[in-house]
C-alpha positions in Angstrom: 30.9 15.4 6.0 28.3 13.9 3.3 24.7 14.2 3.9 22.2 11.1 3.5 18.1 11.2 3.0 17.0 8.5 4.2 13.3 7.6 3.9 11.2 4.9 6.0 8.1 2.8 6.3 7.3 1.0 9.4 5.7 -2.2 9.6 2.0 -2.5 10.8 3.3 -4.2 14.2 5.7 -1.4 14.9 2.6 1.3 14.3 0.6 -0.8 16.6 3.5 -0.9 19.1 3.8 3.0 19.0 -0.1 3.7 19.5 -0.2 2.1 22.7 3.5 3.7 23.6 4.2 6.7 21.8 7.7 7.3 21.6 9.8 10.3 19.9 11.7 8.4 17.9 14.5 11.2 17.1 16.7 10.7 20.3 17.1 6.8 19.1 17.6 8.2 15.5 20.5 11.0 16.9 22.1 8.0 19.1 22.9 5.7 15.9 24.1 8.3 14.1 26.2 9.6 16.6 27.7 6.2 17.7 29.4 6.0 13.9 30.7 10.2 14.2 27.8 11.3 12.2 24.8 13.9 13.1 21.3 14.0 12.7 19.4 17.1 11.1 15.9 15.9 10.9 13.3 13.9 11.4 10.5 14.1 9.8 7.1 12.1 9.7 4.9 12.5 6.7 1.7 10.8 4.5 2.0 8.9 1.3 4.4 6.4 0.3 7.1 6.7 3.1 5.9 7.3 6.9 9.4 9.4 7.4 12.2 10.8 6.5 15.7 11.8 8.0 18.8 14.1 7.4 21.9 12.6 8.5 25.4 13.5 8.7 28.3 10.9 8.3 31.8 10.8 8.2 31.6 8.8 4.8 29.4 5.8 3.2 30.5 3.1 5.5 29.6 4.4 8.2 26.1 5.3 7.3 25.5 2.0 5.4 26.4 0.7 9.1 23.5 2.6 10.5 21.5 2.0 7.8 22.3 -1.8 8.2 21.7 -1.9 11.9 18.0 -0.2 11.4 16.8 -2.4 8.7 18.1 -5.3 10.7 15.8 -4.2 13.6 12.8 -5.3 12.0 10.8 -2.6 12.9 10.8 -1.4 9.5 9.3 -2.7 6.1 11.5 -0.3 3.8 14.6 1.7 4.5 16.2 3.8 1.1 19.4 6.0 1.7 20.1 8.6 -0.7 24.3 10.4 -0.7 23.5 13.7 -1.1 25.7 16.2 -3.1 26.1 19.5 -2.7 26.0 22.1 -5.8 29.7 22.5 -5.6 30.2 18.7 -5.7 27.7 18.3 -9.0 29.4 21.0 -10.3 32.6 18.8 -10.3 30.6 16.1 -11.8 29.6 17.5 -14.3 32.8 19.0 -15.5 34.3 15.8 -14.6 31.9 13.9 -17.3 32.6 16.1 -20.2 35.7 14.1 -19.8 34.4 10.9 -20.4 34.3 8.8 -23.9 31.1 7.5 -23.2 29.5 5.7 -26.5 25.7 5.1 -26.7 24.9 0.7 -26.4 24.5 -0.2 -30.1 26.4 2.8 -31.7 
């Protein structure tokens, strides 16, 4: 099954909401993913740009564009980016795959 990265910033209101409840937040995370046949790897909460990140599992792009989907429209969050992950074998095939293609440079 693909792998996703997923990366997340809450809004002020749902920081505020878990300071006066804390809450582990993976559970919640495991049962959306699991509800479409996927699996969660990680969760992760860290400083800078993003407040956290997570590893999922899916059985293909649908189904974790429906998880993704469902989270966003939670409002809980102000930013939600899912990355497909490839693995080195699949990159490999890319690659090989565009030394087939004509491509030609805008302008040229």
């Amino acid at each position: 099954m693909p792998l996703y990265l997923s990366r997340f910033r809450y809004t002020p209101e749902t920081w505020k909401r878990m300071i006066s409840n804390p809450e582990d937040r993976r559970k919640a995370a495991q049962s959306y993913i699991e509800s479409v046949g996927g699996k969660l790897h990680g969760f992760w909460y860290a400083f800078g740009t993003h407040d956290g990140y997570n590893l999922w599992e899916a059985p293909d792009n649908v189904s974790m564009a429906a998880v993704a989907l469902a989270i966003s429209g939670g409002g809980s969050l102000s930013s939600l980016e899912t990355i497909v992950l490839l693995t080195v074998d699949e990159t490999l095939d890319a690659l090989r795959k565009a030394g087939q293609v004509a491509y030609r440079a805008p302008g040229a």
